[in-house]
C-alpha positions in Angstrom: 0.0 0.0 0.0 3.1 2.5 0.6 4.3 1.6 -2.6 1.1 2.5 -4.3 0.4 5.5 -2.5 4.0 6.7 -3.1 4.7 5.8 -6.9 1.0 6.4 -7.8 1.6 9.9 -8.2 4.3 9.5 -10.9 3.0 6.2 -12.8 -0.6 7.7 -13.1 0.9 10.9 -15.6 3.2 8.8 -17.0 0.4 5.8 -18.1 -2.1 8.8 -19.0 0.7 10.6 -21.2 4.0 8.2 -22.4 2.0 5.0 -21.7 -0.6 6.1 -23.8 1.4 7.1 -26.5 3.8 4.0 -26.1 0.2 1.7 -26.2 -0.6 3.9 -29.7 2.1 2.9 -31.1 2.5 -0.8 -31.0 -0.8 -0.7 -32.0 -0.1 1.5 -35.1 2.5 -0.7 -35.5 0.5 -4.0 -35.5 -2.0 -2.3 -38.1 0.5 -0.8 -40.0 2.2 -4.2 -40.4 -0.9 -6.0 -41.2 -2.6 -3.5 -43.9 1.2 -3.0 -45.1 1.1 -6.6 -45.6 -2.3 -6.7 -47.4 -1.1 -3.5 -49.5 2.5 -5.5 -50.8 0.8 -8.6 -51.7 -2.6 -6.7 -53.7 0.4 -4.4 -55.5 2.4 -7.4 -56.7 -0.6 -9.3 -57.4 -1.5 -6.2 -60.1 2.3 -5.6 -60.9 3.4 -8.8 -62.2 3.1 -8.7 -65.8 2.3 -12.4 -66.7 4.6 -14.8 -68.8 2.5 -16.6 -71.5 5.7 -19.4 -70.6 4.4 -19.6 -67.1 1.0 -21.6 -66.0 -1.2 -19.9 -63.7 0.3 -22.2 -60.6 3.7 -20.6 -61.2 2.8 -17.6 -61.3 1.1 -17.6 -58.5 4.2 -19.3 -56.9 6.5 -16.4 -58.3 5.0 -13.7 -56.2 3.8 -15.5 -53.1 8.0 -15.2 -53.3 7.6 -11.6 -53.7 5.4 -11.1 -51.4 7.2 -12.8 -49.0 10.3 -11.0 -49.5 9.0 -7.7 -49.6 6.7 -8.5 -46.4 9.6 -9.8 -44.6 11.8 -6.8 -45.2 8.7 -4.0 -44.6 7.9 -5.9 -41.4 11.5 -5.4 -39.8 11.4 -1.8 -40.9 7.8 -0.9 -38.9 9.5 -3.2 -36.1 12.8 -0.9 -35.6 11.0 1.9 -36.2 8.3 1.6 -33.5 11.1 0.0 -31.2 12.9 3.6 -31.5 9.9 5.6 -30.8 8.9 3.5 -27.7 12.7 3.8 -26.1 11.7 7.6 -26.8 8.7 7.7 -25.4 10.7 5.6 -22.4 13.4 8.3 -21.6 15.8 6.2 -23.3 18.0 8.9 -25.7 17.9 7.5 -28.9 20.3 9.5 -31.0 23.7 7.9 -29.0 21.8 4.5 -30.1 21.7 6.0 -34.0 25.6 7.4 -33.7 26.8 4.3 -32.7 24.8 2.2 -35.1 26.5 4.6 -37.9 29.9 3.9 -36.5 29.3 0.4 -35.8 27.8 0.5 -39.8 30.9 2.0 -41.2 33.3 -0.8 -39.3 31.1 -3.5 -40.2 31.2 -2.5 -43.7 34.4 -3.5 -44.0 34.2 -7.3 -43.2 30.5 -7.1 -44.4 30.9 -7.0 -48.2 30.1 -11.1 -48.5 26.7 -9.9 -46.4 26.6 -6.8 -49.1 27.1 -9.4 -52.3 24.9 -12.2 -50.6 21.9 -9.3 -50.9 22.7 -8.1 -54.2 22.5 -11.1 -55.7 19.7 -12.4 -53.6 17.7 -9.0 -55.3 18.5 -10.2 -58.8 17.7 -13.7 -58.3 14.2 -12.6 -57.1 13.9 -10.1 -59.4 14.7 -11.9 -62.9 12.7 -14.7 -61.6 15.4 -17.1 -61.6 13.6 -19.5 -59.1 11.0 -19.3 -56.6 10.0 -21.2 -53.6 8.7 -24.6 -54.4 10.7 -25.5 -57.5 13.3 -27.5 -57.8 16.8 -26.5 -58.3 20.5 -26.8 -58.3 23.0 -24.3 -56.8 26.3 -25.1 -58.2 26.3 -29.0 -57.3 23.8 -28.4 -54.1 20.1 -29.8 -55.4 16.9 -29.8 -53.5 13.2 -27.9 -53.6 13.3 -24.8 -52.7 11.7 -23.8 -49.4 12.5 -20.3 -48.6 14.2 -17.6 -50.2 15.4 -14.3 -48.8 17.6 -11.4 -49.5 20.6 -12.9 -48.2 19.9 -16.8 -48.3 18.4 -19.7 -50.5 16.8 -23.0 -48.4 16.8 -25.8 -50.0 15.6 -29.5 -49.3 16.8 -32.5 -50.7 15.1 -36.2 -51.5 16.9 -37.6 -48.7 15.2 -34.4 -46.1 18.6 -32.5 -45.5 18.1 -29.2 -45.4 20.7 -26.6 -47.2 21.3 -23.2 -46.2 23.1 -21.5 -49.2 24.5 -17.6 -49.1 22.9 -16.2 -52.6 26.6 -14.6 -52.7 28.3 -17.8 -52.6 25.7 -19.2 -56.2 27.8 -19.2 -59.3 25.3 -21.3 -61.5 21.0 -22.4 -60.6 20.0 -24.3 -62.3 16.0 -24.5 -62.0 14.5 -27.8 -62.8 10.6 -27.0 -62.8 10.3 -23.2 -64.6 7.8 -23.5 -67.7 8.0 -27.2 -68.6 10.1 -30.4 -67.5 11.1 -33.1 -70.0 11.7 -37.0 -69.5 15.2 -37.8 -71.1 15.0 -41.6 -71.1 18.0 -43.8 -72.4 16.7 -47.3 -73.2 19.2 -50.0 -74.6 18.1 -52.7 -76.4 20.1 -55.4 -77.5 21.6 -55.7 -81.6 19.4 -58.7 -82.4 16.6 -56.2 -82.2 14.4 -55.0 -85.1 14.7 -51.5 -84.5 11.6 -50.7 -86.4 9.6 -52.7 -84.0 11.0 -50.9 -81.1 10.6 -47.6 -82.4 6.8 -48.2 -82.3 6.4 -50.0 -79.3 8.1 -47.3 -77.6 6.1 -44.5 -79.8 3.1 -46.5 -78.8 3.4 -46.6 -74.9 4.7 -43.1 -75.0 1.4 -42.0 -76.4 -0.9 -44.5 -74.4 0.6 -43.2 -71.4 -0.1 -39.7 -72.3 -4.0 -40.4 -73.3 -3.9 -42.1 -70.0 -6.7 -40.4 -67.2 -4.2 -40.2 -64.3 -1.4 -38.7 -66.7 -2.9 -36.9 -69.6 -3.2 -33.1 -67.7 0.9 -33.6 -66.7 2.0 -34.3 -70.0 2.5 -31.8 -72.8 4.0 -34.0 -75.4 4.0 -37.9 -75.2 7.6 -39.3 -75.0 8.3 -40.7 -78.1 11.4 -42.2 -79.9 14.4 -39.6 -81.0 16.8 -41.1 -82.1 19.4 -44.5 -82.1 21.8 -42.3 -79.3 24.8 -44.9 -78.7 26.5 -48.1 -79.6 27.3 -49.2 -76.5 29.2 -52.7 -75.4 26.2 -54.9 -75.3 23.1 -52.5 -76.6 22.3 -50.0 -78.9 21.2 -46.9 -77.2 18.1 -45.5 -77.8 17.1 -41.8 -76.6 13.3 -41.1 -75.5 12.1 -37.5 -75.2 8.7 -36.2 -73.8 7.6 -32.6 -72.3 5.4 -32.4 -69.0 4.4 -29.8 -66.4 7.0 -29.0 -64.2 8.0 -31.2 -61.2 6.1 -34.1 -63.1 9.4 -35.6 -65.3 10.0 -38.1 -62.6 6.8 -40.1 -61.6 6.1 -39.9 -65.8 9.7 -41.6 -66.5 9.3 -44.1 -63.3 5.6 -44.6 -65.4 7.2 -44.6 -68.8 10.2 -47.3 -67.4 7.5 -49.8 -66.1 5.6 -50.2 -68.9 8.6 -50.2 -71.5 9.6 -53.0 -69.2 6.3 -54.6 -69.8 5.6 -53.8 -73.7 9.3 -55.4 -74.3 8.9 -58.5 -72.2 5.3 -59.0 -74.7 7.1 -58.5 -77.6 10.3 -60.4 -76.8 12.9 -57.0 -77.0 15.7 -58.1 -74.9 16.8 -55.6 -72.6 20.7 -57.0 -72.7 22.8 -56.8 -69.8 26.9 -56.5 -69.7 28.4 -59.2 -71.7 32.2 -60.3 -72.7 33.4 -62.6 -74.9 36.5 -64.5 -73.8 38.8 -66.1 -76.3 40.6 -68.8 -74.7 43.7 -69.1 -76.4 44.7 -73.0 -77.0 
């Protein structure tokens, strides 16, 4: 009760002035955030000019990137901002804190040109489009999906669930795996006995039955079909299959397109050879 009768006098002005004022502006700074939020992602939505390349899925994938970006960065500038007027508002002086921040700016901008380079880059990469999250790409010889992307790093996750943190400074070559279209690149050997006529339309045939298939039709653009003989290998001549599909799709329509090559060539008796030597014994 002596506390409260003696500090009342000084907390009561300060709540109904400073307090006040410090209560006005987190919550400014909690609306501000939200409709600044609301206001990036409805301006990016409008801004983005689409790509006639690009199907409506990755487009909306390329600026839910955007957006994240641009909301990440706007909501740590309302946070530092607020946080400055509040230690204001507390007494605390804030212009030592801004002088020392300069200093501490101009000596970390010294050993901070990989932090400079890993944002510079980062900017472009988002910018041009190069890759967004959810695709799947390779960073020099680092693959995965893409799970987050920022100004300074890319995430990426590969098959076998290791996550990759990778400065956008540090990426000399991305290679992005799922942007427009994918394509199976199958190599098939078949062995030198084989009437290549009659493979060329077995594997033209199950190349287009998979493609009028229900559960694969919508994924695939063009229907993998015979290329050309690619190869005379040891024990098989190499034949090269090439097919289009939506993006991230190449995989489960090759494991498809393997399986029932497999098949159609057991039914027509193509041998699939496997290694062979022949050994001269001398006498």
């Amino acid at each position: 009760m002596e506390f409260i009768n003696t500090y009342t006098p000084y907390i009561l002005p300060w709540l109904l002035t400073s307090g006040l004022r410090v209560l006005g502006i987190a919550i400014g700074a909690i609306i501000l955030r939200k409709f600044g939020h609301i206001f990036i992602e409805k301006a990016i939505r409008k801004a983005i000019v689409g790509d006639h390349l690009l199907s409506k899925e990755n487009e909306i994938k390329r600026e839910d990137t955007l957006i994240k970006v641009f909301g990440t960065t706007f909501k740590i500038i309302v946070l530092i901002i607020a946080s400055l007027m509040i230690m204001a508002e507390l007494g605390v002086e804030t212009a030592p804190l801004l002088a020392s921040a300069g200093i501490a700016g101009v000596a970390l901008g010294f050993g901070g040109q990989y932090l400079i380079k890993d944002v510079i880059n980062g900017l472009f990469v988002i910018l041009e489009n190069q890759y967004r999250v959810g695709d799947v790409v390779c960073l020099d010889d680092t693959c995965g999906l893409v799970e987050d992307i920022n100004l300074r790093v890319t995430t990426l996750r590969d098959l076998d669930g290791t996550v990759h943190t990778v400065p956008n400074g540090e990426i000399k070559r991305a290679s992005n795996l799922s942007k427009y279209y994918a394509r199976v690149n199958l190599d098939v050997g078949v062995s030198y006995s084989s009437d290549l006529e009659k493979v060329i339309k077995v594997v033209n045939k199950v190349g287009s039955d998979l493609a009028k298939d229900p559960e694969y039709k919508d994924i695939i653009k063009s229907p993998p079909q015979f290329l050309r003989v690619d190869a005379f290998a040891d024990s098989s001549i190499v034949i090269k299959i090439l097919g289009d599909t939506e993006p991230l799709k190449q995989w489960a329509v090759t494991g498809e397109l393997r399986k029932r090559i497999k098949i159609a060539f057991d039914k027509e008796k193509i041998e699939i050879p496997f290694p062979q030597r022949v050994v001269h014994m001398q006498k």
